[in-house]
PDB file of N, CA, C, O and CB in Angstrom:
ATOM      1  N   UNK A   1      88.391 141.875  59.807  1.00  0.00           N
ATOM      2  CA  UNK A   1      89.598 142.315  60.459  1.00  0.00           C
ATOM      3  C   UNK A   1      89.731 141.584  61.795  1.00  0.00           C
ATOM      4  O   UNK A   1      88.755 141.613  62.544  1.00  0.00           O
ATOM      5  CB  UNK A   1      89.592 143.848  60.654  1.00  0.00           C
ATOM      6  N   UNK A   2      90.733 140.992  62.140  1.00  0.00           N
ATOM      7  CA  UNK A   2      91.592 140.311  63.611  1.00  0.00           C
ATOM      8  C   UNK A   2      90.777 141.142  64.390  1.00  0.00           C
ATOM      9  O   UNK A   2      90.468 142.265  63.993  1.00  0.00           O
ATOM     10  CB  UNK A   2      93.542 140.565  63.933  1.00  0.00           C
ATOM     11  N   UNK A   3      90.416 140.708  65.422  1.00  0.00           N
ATOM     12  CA  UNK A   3      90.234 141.864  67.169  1.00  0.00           C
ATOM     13  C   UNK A   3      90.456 140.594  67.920  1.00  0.00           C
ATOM     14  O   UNK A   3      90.735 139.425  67.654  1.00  0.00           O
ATOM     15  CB  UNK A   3      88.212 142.900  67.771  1.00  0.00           C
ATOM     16  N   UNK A   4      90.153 141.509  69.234  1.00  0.00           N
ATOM     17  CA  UNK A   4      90.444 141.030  70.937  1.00  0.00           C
ATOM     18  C   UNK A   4      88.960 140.410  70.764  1.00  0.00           C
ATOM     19  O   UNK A   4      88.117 140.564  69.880  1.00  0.00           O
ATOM     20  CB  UNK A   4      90.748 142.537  72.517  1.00  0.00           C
ATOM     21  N   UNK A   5      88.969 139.800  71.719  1.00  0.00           N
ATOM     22  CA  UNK A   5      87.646 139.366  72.286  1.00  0.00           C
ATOM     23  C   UNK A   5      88.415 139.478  73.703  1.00  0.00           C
ATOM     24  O   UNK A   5      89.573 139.118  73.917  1.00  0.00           O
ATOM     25  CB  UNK A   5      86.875 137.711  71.733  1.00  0.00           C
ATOM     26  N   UNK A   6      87.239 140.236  74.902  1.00  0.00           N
ATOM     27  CA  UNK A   6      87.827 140.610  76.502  1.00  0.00           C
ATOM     28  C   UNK A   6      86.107 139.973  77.149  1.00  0.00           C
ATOM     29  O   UNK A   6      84.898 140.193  77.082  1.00  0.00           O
ATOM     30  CB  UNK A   6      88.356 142.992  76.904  1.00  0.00           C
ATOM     31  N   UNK A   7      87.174 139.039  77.785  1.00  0.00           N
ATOM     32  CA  UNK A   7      85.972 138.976  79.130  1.00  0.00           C
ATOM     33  C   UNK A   7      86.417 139.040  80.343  1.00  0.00           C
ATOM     34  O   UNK A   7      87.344 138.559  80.993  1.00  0.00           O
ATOM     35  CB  UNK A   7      85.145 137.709  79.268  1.00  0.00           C
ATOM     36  N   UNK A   8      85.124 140.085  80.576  1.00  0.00           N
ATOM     37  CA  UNK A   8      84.957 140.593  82.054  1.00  0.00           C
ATOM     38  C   UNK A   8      84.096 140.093  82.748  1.00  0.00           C
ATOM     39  O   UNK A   8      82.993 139.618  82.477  1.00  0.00           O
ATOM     40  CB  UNK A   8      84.692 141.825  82.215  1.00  0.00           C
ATOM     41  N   UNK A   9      85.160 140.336  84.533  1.00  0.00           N
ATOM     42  CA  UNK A   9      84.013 140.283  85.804  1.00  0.00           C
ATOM     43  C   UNK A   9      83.196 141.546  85.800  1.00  0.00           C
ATOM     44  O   UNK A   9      83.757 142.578  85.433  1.00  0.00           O
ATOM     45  CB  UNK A   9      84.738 140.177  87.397  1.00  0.00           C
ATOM     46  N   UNK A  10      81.862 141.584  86.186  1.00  0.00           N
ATOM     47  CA  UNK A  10      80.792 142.345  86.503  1.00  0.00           C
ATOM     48  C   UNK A  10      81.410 142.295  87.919  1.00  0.00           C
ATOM     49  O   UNK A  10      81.625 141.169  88.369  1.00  0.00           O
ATOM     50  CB  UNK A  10      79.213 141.806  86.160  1.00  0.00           C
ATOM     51  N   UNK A  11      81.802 143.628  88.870  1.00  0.00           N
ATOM     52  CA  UNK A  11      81.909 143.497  90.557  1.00  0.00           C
ATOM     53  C   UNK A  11      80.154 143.991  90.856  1.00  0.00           C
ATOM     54  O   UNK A  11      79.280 144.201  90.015  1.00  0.00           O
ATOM     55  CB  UNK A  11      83.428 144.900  91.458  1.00  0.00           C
ATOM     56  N   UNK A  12      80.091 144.054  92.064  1.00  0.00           N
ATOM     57  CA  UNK A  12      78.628 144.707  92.343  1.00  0.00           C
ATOM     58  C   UNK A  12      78.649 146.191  92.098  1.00  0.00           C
ATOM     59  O   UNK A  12      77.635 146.678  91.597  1.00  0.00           O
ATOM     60  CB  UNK A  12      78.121 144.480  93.909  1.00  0.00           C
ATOM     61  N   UNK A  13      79.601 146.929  92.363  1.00  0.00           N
ATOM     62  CA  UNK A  13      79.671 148.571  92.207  1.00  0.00           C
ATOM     63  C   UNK A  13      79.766 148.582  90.874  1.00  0.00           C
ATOM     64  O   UNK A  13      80.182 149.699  90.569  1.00  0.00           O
ATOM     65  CB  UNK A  13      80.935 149.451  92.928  1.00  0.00           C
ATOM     66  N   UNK A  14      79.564 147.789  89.708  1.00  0.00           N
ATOM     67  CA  UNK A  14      79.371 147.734  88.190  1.00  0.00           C
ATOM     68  C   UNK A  14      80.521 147.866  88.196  1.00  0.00           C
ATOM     69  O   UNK A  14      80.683 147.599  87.006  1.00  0.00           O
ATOM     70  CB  UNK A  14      78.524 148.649  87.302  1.00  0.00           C
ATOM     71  N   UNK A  15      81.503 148.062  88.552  1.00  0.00           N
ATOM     72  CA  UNK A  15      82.905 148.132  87.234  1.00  0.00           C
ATOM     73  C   UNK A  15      83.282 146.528  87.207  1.00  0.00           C
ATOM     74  O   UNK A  15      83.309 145.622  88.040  1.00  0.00           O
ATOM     75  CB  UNK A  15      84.731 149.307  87.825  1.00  0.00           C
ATOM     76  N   UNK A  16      83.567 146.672  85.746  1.00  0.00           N
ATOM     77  CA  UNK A  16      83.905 145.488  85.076  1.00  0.00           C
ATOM     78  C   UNK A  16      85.795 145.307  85.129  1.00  0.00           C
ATOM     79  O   UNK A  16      86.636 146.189  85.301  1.00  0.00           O
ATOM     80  CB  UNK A  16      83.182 145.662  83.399  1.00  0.00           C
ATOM     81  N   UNK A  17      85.929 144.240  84.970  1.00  0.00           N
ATOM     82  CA  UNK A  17      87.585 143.800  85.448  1.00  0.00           C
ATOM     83  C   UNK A  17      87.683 142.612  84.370  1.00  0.00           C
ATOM     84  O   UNK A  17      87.009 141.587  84.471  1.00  0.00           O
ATOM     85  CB  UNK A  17      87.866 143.124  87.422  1.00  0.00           C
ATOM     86  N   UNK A  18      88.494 142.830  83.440  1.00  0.00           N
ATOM     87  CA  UNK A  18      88.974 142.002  82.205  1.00  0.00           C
ATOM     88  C   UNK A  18      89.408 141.026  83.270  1.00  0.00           C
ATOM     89  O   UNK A  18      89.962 141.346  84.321  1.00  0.00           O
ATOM     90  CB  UNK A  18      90.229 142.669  80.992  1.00  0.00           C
ATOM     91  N   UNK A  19      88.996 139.397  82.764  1.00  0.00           N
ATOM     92  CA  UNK A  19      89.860 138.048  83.032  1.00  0.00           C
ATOM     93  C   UNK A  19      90.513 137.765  82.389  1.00  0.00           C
ATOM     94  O   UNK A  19      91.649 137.589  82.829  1.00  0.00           O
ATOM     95  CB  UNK A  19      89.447 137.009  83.162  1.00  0.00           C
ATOM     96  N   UNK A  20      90.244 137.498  80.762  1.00  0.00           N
ATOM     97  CA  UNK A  20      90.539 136.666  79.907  1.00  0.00           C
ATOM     98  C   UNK A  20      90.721 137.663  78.879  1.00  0.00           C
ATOM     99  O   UNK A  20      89.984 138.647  78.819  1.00  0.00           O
ATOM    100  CB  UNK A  20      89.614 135.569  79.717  1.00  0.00           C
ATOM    101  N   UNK A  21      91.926 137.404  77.845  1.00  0.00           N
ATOM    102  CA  UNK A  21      91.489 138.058  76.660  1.00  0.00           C
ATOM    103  C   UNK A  21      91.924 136.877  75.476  1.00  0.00           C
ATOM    104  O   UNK A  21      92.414 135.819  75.870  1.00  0.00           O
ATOM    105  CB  UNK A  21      92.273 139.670  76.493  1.00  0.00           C
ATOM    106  N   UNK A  22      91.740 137.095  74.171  1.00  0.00           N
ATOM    107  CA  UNK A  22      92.797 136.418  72.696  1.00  0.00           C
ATOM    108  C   UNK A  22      92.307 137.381  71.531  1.00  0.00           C
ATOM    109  O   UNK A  22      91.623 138.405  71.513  1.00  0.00           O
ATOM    110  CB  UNK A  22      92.376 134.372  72.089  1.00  0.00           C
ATOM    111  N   UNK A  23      92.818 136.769  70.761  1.00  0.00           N
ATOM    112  CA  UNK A  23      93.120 137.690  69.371  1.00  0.00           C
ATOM    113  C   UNK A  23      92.030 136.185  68.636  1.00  0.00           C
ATOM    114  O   UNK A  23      92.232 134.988  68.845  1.00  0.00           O
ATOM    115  CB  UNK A  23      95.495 138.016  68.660  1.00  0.00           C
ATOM    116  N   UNK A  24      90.570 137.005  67.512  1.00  0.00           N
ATOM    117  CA  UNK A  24      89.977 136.357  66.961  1.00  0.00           C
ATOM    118  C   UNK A  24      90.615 136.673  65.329  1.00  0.00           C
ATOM    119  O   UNK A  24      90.896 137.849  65.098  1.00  0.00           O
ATOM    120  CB  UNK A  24      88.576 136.588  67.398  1.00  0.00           C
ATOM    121  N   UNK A  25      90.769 135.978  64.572  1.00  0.00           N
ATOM    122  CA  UNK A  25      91.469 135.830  63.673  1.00  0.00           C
ATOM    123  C   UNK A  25      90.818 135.592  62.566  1.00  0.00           C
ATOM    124  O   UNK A  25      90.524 134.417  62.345  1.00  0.00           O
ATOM    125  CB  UNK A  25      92.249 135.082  63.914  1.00  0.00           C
ATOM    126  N   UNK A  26      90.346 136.831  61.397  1.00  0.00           N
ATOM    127  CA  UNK A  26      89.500 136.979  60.730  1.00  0.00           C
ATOM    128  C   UNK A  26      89.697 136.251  59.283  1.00  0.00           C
ATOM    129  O   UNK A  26      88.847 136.263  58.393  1.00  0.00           O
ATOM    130  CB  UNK A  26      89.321 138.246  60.792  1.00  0.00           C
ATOM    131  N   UNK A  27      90.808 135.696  59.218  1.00  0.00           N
ATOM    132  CA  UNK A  27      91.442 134.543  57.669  1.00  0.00           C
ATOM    133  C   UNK A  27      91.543 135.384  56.608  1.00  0.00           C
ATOM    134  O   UNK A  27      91.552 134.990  55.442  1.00  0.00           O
ATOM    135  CB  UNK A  27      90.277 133.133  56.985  1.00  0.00           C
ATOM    136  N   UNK A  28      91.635 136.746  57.011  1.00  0.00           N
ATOM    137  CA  UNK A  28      91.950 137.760  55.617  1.00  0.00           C
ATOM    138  C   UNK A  28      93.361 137.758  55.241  1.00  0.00           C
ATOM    139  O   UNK A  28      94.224 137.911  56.106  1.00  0.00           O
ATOM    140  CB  UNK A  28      91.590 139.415  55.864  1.00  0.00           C
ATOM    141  N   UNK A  29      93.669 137.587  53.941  1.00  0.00           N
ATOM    142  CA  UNK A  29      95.152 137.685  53.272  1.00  0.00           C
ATOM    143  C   UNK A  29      95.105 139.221  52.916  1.00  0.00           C
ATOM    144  O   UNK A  29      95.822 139.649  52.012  1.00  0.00           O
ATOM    145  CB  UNK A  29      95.441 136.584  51.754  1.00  0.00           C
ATOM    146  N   UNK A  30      94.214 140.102  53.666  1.00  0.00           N
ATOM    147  CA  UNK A  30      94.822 141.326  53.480  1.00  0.00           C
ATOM    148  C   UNK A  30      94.639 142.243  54.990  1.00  0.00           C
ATOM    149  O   UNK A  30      94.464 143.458  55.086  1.00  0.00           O
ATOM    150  CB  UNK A  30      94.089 142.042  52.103  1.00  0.00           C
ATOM    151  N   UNK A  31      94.726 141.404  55.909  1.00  0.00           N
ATOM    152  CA  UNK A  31      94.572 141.815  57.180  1.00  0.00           C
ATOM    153  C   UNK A  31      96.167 141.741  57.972  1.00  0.00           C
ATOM    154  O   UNK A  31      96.586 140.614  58.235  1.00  0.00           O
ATOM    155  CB  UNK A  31      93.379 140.837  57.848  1.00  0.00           C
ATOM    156  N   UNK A  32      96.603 142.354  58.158  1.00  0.00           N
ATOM    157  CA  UNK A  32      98.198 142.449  58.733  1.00  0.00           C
ATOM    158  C   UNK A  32      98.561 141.882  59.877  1.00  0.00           C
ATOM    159  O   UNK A  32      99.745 141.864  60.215  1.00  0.00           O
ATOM    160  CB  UNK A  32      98.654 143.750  58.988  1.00  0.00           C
ATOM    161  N   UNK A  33      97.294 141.185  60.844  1.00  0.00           N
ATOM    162  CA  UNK A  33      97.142 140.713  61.941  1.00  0.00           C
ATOM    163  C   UNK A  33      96.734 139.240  61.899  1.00  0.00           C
ATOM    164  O   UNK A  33      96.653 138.666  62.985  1.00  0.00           O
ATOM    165  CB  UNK A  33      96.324 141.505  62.568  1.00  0.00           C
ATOM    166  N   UNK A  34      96.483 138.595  60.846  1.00  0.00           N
ATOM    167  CA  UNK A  34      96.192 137.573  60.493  1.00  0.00           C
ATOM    168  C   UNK A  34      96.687 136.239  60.075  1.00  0.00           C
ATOM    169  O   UNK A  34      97.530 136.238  59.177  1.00  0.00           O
ATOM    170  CB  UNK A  34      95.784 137.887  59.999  1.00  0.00           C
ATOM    171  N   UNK A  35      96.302 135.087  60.578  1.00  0.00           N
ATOM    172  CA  UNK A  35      97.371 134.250  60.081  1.00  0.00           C
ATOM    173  C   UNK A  35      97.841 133.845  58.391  1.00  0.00           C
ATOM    174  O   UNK A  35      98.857 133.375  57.880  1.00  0.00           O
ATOM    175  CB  UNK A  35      97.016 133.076  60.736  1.00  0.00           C
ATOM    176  N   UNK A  36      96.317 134.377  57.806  1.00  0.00           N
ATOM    177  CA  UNK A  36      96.527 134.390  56.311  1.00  0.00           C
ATOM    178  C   UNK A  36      97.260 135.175  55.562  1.00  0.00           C
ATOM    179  O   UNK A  36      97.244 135.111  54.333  1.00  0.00           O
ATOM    180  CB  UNK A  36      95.571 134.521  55.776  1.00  0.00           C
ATOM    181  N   UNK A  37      98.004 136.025  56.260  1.00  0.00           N
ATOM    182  CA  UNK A  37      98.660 137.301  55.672  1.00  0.00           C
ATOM    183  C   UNK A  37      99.459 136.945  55.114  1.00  0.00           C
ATOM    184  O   UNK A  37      99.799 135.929  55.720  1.00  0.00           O
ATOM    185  CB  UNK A  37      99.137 138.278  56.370  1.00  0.00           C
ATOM    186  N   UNK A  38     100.339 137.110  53.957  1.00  0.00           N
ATOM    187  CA  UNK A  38     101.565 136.405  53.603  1.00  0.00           C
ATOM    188  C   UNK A  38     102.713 137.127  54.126  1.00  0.00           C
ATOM    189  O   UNK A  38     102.343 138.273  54.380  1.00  0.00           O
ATOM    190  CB  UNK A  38     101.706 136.225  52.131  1.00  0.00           C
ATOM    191  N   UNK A  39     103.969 136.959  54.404  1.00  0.00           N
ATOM    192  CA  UNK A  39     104.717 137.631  55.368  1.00  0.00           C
ATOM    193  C   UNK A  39     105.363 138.359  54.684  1.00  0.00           C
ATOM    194  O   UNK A  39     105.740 139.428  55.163  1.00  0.00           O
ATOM    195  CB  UNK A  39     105.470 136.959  56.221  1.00  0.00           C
ATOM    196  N   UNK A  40     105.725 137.965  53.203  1.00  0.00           N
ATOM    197  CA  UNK A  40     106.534 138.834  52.463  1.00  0.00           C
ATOM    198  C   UNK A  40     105.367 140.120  51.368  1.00  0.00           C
ATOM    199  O   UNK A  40     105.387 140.302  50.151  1.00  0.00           O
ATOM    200  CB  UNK A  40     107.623 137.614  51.438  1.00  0.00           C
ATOM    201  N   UNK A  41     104.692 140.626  52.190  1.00  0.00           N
ATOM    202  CA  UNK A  41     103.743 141.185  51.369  1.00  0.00           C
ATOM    203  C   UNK A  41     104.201 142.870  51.109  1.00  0.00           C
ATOM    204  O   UNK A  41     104.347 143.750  51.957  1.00  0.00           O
ATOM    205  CB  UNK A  41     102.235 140.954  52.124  1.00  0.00           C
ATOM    206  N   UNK A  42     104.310 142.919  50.103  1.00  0.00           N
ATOM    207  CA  UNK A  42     105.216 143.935  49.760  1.00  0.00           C
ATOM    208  C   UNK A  42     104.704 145.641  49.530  1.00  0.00           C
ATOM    209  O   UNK A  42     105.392 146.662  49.558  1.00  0.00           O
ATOM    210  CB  UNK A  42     105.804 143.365  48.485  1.00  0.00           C
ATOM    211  N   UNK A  43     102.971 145.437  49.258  1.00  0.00           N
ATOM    212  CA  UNK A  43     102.516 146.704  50.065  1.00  0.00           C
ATOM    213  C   UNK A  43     101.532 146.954  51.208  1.00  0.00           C
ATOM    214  O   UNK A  43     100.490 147.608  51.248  1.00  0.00           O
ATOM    215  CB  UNK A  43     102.063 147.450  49.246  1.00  0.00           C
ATOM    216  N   UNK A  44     101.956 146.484  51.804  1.00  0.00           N
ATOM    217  CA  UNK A  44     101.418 146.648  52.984  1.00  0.00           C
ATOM    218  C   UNK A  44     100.822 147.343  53.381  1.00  0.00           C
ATOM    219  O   UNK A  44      99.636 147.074  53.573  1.00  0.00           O
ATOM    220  CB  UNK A  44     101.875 146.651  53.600  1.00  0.00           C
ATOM    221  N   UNK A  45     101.420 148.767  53.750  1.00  0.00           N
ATOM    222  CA  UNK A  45     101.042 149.685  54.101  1.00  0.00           C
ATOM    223  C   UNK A  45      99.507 150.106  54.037  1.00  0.00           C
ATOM    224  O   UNK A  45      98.542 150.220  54.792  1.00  0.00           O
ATOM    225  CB  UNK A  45     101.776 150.308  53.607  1.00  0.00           C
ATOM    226  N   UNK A  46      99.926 150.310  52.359  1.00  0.00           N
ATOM    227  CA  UNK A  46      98.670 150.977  50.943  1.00  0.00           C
ATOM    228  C   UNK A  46      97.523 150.355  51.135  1.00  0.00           C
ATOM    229  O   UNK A  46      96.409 150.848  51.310  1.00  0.00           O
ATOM    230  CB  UNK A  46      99.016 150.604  49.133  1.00  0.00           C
ATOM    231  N   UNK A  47      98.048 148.550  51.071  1.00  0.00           N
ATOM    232  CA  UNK A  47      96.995 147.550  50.594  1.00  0.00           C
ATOM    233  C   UNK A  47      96.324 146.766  51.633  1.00  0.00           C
ATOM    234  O   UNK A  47      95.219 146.261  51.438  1.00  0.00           O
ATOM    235  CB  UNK A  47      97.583 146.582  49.671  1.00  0.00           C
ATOM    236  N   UNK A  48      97.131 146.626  53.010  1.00  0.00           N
ATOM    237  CA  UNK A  48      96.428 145.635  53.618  1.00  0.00           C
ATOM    238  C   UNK A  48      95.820 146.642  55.060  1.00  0.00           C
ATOM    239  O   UNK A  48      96.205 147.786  55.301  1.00  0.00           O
ATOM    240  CB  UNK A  48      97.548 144.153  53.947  1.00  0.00           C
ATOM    241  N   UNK A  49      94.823 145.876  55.859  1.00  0.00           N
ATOM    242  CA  UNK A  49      94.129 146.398  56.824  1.00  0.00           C
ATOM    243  C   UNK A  49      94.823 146.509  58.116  1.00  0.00           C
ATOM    244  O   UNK A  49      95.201 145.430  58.573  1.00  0.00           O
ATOM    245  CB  UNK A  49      93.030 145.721  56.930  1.00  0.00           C
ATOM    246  N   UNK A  50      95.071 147.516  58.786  1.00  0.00           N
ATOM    247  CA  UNK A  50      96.070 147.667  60.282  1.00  0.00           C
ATOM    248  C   UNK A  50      94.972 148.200  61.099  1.00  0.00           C
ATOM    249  O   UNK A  50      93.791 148.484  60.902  1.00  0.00           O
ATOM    250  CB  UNK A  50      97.623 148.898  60.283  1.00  0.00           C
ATOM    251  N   UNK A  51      95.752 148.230  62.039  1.00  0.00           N
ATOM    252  CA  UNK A  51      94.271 148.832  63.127  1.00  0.00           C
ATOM    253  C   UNK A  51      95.091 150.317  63.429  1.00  0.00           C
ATOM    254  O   UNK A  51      94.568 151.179  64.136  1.00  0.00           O
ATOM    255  CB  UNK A  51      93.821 147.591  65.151  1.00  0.00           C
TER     256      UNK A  51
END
């Protein structure tokens, strides 16, 4: 399944502060987030993976 990948600053008082983020892209034709998905996919819902 697609996710974020987030990178963070470490400050010294430990809290962390997102810099950077993107979308990693898992090549599933049944992932709804994916570039393999086909666009006209007609059950969606039922059949493919959403977050």
């Amino acid at each position: 399944m697609c996710h974020r990948q987030v990178q963070c600053a470490r400050h010294q008082c430990g809290h962390d502060e997102p810099i950077t983020d993107g979308k990693v892209d898992c090549g599933s034709a049944h992932c709804r987030y994916s570039a393999a998905h086909p666009r006209n996919c007609a059950g969606c819902p039922s059949t493919c993976q959403q977050w």
